[in-house]
N, C-alpha and C positions, 0 to 999 in steps of 0.2 A: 588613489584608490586602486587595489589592486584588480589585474583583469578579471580572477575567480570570481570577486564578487559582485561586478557587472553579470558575469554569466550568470550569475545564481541571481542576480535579481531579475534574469532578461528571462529566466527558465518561468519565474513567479507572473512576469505578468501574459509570456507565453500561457502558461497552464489555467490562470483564471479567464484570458477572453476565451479559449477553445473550450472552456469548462461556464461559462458565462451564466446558461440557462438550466447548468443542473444542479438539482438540490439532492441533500443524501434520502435513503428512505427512512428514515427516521421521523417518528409523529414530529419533531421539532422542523421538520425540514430544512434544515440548514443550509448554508450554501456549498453546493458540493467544494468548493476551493479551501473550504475550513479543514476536510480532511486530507488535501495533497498539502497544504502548509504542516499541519500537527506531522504526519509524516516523514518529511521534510526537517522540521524541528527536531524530531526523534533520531535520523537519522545526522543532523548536526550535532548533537549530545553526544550520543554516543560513539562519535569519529573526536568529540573537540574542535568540531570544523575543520579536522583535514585533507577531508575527502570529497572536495563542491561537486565532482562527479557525480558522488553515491548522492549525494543533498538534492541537485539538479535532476539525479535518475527519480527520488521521491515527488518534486514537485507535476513530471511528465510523464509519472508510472501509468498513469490511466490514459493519456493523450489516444493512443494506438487502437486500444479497446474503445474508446466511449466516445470518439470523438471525430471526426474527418480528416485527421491529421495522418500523414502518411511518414515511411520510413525517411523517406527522402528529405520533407521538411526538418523532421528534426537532425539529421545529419548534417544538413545547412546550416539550420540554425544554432547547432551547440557542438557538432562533430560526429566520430564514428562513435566514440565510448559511452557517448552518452545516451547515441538512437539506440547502440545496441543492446544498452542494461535495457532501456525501456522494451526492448521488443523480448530482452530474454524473460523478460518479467508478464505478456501480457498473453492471455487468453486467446485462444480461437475461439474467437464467437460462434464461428458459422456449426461449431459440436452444440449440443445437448448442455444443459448447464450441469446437469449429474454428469456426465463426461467431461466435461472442463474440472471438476472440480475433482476426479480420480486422476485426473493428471494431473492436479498441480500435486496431491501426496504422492503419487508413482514420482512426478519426473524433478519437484525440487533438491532431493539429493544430490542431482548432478548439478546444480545449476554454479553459477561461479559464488566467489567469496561475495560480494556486492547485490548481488540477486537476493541471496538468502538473508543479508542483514534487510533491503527492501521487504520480504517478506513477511521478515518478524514485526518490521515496525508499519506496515500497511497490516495486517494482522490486531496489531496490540489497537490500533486506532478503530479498525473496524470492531474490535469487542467494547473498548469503551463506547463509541456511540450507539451501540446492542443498548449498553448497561445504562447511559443517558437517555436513551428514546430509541424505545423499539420501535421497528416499522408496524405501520398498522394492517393487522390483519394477519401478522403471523401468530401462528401456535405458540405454545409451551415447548410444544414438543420442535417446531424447526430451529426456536431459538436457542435450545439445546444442543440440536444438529449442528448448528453453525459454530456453535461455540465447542464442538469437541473435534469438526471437521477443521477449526483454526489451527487447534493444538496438535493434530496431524498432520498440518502442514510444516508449523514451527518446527516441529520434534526432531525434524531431520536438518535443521540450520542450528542447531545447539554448538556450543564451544567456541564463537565465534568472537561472541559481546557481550561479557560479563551483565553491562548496564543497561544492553538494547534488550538482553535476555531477562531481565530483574523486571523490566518494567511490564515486559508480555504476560510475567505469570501475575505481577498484582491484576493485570486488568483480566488475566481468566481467572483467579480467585474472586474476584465480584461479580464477571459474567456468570461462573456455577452458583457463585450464594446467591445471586438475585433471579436464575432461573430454575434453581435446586425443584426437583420435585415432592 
């Protein structure tokens, strides 16, 4: 067995305990691990599996933001390339959530090649589960918000992945027709 794919299983069951007690907000409530695997999956398709970094950066993209996992652990646990897509990918929490979310349009243009296929495919999975089970208690009008605040984020990782980029627009073509006003 090769050692990549110990890593990539050691990253899955890393990210489901640190992820253990959370579920998406979605009325279905899912188990939040359902969206770092779909992720994760998305970003194995569209590499062919060559890239268990970007695979392993999808399964611990959240670790940093949502979780008590520190830089340091996962540098232990998986290396440099791996802490550091996660941390180039994750939010300051301690901002405003309307200012987290003007920076990720302002600052993803620069981010690296791997950041941005992350983006697109944590993106394509959060509009599908919009379009499966919207969270309760949003509007029309946020779920709208989010789904055109996605496509601003995407807009600027274009050119990248023909089929990681194929899959984001079917799932914002069902987010606008099923939030159309």
């Amino acid at each position: 067995m090769s050692n990549d794919l110990v890593q990539v299983a050691k990253a899955a069951d890393f990210a489901a305990r640190r992820h253990v007690a959370q579920r998406r907000k979605g009325e279905s409530a899912e188990p939040y691990v359902n969206h770092l695997t779909e992720v994760a999956a998305l970003l194995a398709e569209a590499t062919a599996g060559g890239d268990p970094i970007l695979v392993m950066g999808g399964l611990l993209h959240d670790t940093l933001e949502d979780t008590d996992t520190t830089y340091e652990d996962l540098q232990t646990a998986f290396g440099e390339d791996v802490a550091a897509l996660v941390a180039e990918v994750t939010d300051d929490k301690s901002l405003p959530k309307e200012e987290r979310k003007r920076l990720q349009i302002e600052k993803t243009p620069y981010k690296s090649r791997r950041a941005k296929l992350l983006k697109i495919a944590d993106k394509t999975s959060n509009l599908r589960a919009l379009v499966d089970s919207p969270p309760r208690g949003w509007t029309a009008e946020r779920l709208r918000d989010y789904v055109e605040w996605a496509e601003a984020v995407v807009r600027s990782c274009r050119g990248l992945n023909a089929h990681l980029e194929a899959e984001f627009d079917a799932a914002y073509r069902q987010a606008k027709q099923r939030f159309a006003t």
